[in-house]
C-alpha positions as CSV (number, residue, x, y, z in Angstrom):
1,X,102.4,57.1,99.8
2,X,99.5,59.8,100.0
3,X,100.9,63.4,99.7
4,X,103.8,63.6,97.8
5,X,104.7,65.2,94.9
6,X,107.7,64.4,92.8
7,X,108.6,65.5,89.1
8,X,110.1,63.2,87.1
9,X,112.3,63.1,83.9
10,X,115.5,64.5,82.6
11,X,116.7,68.4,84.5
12,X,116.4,71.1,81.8
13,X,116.2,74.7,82.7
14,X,115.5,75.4,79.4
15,X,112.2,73.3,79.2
16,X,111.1,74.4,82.4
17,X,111.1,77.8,81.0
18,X,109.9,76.8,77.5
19,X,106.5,74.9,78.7
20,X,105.9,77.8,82.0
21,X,102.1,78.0,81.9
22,X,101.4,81.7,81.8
23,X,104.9,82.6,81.0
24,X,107.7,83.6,83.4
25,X,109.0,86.3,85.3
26,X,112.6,87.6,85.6
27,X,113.6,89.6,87.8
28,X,117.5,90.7,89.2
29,X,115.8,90.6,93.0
30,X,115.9,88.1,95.1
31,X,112.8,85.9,95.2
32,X,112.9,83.3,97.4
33,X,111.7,79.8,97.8
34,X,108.2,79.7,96.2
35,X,107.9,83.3,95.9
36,X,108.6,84.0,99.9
37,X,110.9,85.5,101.3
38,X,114.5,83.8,102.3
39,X,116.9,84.0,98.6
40,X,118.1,80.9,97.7
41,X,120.4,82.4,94.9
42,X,124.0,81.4,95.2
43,X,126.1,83.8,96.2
44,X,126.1,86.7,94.1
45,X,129.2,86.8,91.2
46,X,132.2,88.8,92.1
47,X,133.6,88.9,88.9
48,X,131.8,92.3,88.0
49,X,128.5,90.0,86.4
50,X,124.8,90.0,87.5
51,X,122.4,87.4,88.3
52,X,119.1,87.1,86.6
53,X,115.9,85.0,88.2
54,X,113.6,83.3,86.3
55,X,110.5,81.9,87.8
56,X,107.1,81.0,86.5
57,X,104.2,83.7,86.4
58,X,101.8,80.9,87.8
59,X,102.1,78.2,90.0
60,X,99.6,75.9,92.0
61,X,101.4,75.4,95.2
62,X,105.3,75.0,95.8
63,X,105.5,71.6,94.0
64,X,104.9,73.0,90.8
65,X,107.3,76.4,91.6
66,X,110.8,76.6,90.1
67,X,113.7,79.6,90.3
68,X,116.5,79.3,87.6
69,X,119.3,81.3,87.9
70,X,121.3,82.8,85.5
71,X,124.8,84.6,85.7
72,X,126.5,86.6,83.4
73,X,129.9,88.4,83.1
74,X,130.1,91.7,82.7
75,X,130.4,91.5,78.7
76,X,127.0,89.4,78.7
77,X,128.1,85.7,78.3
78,X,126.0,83.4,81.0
79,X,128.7,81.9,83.1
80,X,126.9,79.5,85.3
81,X,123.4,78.4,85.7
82,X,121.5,77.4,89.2
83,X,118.3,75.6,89.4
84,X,115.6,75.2,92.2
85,X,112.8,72.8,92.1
86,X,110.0,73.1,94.7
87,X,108.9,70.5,96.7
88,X,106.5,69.1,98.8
């Protein structure tokens, strides 16, 4: 099928972030899908924690964007991570 992009292979946040061409950004704001507006962050912790964003520095077009999201307590121990691939 002409025009679509898929990824394929095994769902690690941590290798996204390790092989980001140009490195990544992270940021506590709300970013959005493929760097527009519109959050797709869970909702926010309530138990007194933050959320950090990651996403990459560069990407192409949306298929090669990704968001991971990080929460933390409020003594620094990640508590639960989200992850957001983009698509075609």
């Amino acid at each position: 099928m002409l025009g679509y992009a898929q990824r394929g292979g095994g769902a690690s946040p941590l290798n996204l972030i390790r092989t980001a061409d140009g490195g990544v950004r992270a940021t506590t704001a709300s970013v959005g899908f493929c760097g527009r507006d519109g959050a797709l962050s869970s909702t926010p912790p309530t138990d007194g924690g933050i959320r950090f964003g990651i996403v990459p520095r560069n990407y192409d077009d949306c298929t090669n964007w990704w968001q991971i999201d990080l929460y933390a307590n409020d003594v620094g121990q990640i508590t639960s991570v989200d992850m957001f691939l983009g698509g075609p």
